[in-house]
C-alpha positions, 0 to 999 in steps of 0.5 A: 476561241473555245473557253471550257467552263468547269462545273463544281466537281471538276473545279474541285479536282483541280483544286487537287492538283493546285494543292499538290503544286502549292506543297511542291514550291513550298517544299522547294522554297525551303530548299533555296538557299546560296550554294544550292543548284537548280538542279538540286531543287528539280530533283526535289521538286520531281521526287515531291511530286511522285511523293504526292501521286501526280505527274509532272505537267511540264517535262515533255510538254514541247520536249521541255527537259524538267519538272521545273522552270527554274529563272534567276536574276534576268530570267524571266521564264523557262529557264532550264535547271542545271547542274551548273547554275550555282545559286549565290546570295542576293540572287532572285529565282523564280520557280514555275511548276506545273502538274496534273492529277486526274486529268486535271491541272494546275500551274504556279510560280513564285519568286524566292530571295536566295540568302537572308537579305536581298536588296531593297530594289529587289524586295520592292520588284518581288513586293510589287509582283506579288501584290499586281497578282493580287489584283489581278485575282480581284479583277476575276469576276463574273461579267468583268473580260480578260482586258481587266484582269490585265489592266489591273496588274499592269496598273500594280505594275507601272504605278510602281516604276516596273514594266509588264513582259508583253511576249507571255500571258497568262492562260486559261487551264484545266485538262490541258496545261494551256487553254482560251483565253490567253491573259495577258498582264496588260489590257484595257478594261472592257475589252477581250474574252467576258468571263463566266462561270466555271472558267478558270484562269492561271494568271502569273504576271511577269514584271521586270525592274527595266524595259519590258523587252526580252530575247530567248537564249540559245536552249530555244526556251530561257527568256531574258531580259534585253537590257539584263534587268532583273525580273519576277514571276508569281502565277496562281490558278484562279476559278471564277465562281458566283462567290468572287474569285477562288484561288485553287493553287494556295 
């Protein structure tokens, strides 16, 4: 496993880039509402990005067709935009963007209620997705390994009746969209890669109300749930630094 650490300079050049992300769903977000297609919030989400100066991080990479991951209801991730797939109210979306600036970048992801109002069993799974991401950044520290980032959101997780996917983790990231150490949403504190300055992280748990197994559709890229629960995904990229954790992609 070779785990880059970046110095100051380069940390703050994907800081950059985590910006660019964060004005991307933002931009994105606004957009999600019942009648819209994914593909109505792909060309969004392209345009933005060329708007902004960057590159998209994800289409090409692995022949993947989009800028954007786009993962409704029982999609956990990777679903493709399309011009079909009408969003209707009560829905859940999960869109994960990536980009990169200056050879450097950055990755993230939330999950959006279509229409004004979703049911309060999904508001909880969105709640609880949001918050295991949050400890899972507290657990980014200096001298903690990769099995207590995961323990922490996996704790979040099934403390609250929700399963933890196991077949995608989080990553490391920096010039290359993917890089050591994977981090997985589950672990045992102490074990795995000792974390270090300068190393920086996309951690992005992907929890689903149901069983924690998934099966990928016919594209080769969409991954569901087997049982059809539903499911949610938040991702940021974290730096850890001798100050704690900072988050570059708010």
């Amino acid at each position: 496993m070779s785990i880059v650490c970046k110095s100051p300079t380069e940390i703050e050049k994907m800081r950059r880039s985590g910006h660019i992300v964060r004005q991307v769903l933002e931009a994105v977000r606004e957009a999600v509402s019942p009648g819209v297609t994914t593909m109505d919030l792909e060309q969004l989400a392209e345009h933005k990005i060329k708007e902004l100066g960057a590159k998209p991080a994800f289409k090409g990479y692995y022949d993947y067709p989009c800028v954007l991951c786009t993962s409704v209801n029982d999609e956990i991730v990777h679903g493709i935009p399309s011009e079909k797939r009408v969003l209707k109210r009560g829905d859940i979306v999960s869109i994960d963007c990536g980009v990169v600036l200056d050879g450097f970048y950055g990755d993230a992801a939330i999950t959006v209620p279509v229409g004004d109002e979703i049911s309060p069993d999904l508001q909880k799974l969105l709640d609880v997705t949001r918050e295991s991401l949050e400890h899972g950044i507290k657990a980014a520290q200096i001298g903690n390994t990769v099995g207590d980032v995961g323990a922490a959101v996996q704790h979040v997780v099934e403390a609250n009746g929700f399963s933890v996917v196991r077949e995608f983790v989080g990553h490391g990231i920096g010039t290359k969209l993917h890089e050591d150490p994977q981090v997985p949403n589950y672990g045992t504190p102490g074990h795995g890669a000792r974390l270090r300055d300068g190393m920086v992280l996309a951690i992005e748990p992907m929890v689903n109300a149901g069983r924690p197994e998934t099966r990928l559709l016919k594209d080769k890229w969409t991954a569901v749930t087997e049982d059809g629960s539903y499911s949610a995904h938040f991702e940021h990229c974290v730096a850890v630094t001798k100050n704690g954790p900072v988050v570059l992609t708010e």
